[in-house]
C-alpha positions in Angstrom: 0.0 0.0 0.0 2.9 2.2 0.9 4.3 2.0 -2.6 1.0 2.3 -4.1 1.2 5.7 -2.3 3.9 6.3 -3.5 3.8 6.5 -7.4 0.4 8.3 -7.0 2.5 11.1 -5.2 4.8 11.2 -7.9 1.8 11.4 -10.1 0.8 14.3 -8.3 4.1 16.1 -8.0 4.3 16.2 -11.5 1.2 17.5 -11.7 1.8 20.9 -9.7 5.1 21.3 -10.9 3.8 21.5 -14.3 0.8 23.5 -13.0 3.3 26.5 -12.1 5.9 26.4 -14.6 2.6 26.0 -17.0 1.6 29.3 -15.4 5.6 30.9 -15.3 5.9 30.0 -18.9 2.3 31.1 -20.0 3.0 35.0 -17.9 6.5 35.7 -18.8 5.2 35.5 -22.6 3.4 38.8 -22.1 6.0 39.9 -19.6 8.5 42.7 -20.6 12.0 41.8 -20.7 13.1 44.2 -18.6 10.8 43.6 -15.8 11.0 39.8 -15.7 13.3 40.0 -12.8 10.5 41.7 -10.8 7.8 39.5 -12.0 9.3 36.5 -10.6 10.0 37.9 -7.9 6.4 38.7 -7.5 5.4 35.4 -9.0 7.3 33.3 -6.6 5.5 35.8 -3.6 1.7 34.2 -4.0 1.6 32.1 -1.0 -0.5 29.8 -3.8 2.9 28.9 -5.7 4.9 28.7 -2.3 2.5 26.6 -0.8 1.8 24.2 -4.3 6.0 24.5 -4.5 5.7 23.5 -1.0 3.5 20.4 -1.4 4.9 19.1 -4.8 8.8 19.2 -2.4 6.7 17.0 0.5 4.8 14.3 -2.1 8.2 13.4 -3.9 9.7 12.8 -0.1 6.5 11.3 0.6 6.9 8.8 -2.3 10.9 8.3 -1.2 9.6 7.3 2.2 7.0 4.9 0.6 9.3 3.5 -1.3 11.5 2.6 1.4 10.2 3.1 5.1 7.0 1.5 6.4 6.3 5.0 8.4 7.2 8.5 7.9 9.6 10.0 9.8 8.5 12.4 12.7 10.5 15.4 11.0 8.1 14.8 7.8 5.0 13.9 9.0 4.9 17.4 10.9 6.3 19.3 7.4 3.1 17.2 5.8 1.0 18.6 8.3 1.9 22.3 7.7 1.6 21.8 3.8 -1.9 20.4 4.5 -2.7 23.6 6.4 -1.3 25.5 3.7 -2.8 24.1 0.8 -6.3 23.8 2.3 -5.8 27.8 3.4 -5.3 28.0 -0.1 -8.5 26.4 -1.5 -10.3 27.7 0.8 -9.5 31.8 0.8 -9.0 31.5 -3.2 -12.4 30.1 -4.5 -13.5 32.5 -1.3 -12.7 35.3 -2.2 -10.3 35.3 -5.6 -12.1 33.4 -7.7 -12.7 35.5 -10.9 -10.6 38.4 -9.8 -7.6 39.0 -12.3 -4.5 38.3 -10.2 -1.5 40.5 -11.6 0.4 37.7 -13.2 0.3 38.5 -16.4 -2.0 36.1 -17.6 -3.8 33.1 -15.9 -3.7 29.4 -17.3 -7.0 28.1 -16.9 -5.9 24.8 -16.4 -3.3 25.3 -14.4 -5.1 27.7 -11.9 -7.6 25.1 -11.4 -4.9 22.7 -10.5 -3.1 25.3 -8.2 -6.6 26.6 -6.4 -8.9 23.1 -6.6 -7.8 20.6 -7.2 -4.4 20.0 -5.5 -5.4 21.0 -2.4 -8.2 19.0 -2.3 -5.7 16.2 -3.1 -3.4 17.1 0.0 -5.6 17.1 2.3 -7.0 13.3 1.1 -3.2 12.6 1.6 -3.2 13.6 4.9 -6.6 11.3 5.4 -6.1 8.6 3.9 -1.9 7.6 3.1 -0.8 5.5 5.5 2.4 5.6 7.7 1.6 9.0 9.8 1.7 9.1 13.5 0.0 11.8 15.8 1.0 15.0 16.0 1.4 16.9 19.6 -0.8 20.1 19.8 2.5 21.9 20.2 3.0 21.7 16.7 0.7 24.1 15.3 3.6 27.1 16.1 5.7 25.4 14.1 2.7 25.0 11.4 2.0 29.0 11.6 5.1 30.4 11.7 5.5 30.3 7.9 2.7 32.0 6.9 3.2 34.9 9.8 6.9 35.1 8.1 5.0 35.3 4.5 2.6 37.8 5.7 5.3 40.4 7.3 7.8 39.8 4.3 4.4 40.8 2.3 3.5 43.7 4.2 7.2 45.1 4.2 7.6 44.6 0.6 4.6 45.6 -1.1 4.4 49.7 0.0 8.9 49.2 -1.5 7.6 47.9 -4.4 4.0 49.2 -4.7 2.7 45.7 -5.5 0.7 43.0 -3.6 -0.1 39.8 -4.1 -3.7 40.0 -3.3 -6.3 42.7 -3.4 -7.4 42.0 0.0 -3.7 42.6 1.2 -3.5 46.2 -0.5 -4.1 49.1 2.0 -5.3 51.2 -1.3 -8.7 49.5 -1.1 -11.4 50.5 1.0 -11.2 50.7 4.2 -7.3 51.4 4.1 -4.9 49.6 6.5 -7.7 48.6 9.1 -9.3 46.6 6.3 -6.2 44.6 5.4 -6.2 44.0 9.2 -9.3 42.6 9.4 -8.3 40.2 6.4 -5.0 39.4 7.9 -6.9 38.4 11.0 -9.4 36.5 9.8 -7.1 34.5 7.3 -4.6 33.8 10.2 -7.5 32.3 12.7 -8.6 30.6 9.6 -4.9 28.8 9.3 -5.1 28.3 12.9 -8.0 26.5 12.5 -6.9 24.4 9.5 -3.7 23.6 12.0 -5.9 22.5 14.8 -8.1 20.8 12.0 -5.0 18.3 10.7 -3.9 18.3 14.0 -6.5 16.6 15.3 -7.3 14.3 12.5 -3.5 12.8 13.0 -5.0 12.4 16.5 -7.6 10.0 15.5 -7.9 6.7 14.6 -9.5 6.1 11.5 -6.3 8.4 10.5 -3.8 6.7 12.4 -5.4 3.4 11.7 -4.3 4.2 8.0 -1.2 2.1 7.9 
């Protein structure tokens, strides 16, 4: 079964890799040469390609470990956890609140932002459900599971008024409602996370998951 788990991760790797250089590839045709350093730049700050960049890095050490351990190590199951959290935060606040707003990447890749938004998270978090070889997780963990996306969102905030750019509209203090607004949004998207953590968390805790072997 392990194995099995395996080569579908593999599968799946692929699958988001070629999702964002699909989308890289597709922008930077429309993308001036003399601002493609700042585009990827920009590119590579959407916590959506972190986080997809993030997950396709754990399934291919999620196959390795299928391939030759009957359980995950304790370093990667927690690292599998947070991508989980990420990846569902993704889903969720995208097709939320971002579906059919133009994000300024150029250009979007219709099949690729599906894959990105839909349907890989939705694939990570069956992972998390359903793979075998995960042990429980101590409720300690979800610092460590938050801590990346508090260092996106202050790397974001400190960046975009340098730059003038942000990844998100909801994130831009030029909207409505000014910086209190992006508060508000920064809040409620990092209880949300919280809540995903505690979500994962808990479902490592239980055993229909840890029954999963």
């Amino acid at each position: 079964m392990r194995t099995v788990f395996g080569v579908i991760r593999i599968v799946a790797a692929g699958i988001i890799i070629a999702a964002i250089v699909g989308q890289l590839i597709y922008s930077l045709e429309v993308t001036p040469a003399e601002g493609v350093a700042h585009f990827l730049v920009n590119f590579f700050s959407y916590f959506t390609i972190l986080s997809n960049a993030l997950a396709a890095v754990a399934l291919l050490i999620g196959a390795y470990y299928g391939f030759t351990r009957r359980r995950d190590p304790a370093w990667f199951n927690l690292s599998l956890a947070a991508v989980v959290t990420y990846m569902a935060t993704t889903g969720v606040v995208y097709n939320l609140l971002l579906r059919g707003i133009t994000l300024e990447q150029g250009r979007t890749l219709a099949w690729s932002n599906e894959v990105l938004h839909l349907i890989a998270p939705i694939y990570i978090v069956l992972v998390w459900i359903l793979a075998p070889g995960k042990s429980p997780l101590r409720w300690q963990s979800i610092w460590v599971i938050i801590a990346f996306p508090l260092v996106w969102s202050v790397y974001t905030m400190i960046r975009g008024p340098i730059v003038g750019w942000y990844p998100y509209p909801f994130l831009n203090p030029a909207q409505p409602g000014g910086y209190g607004a992006v508060a508000v949004y920064v809040v409620a998207i990092a209880g949300f996370i919280g809540l995903m953590a505690c979500a994962v968390i808990g479902l490592s805790r239980t055993r229909v998951l840890r029954g999963a072997r």
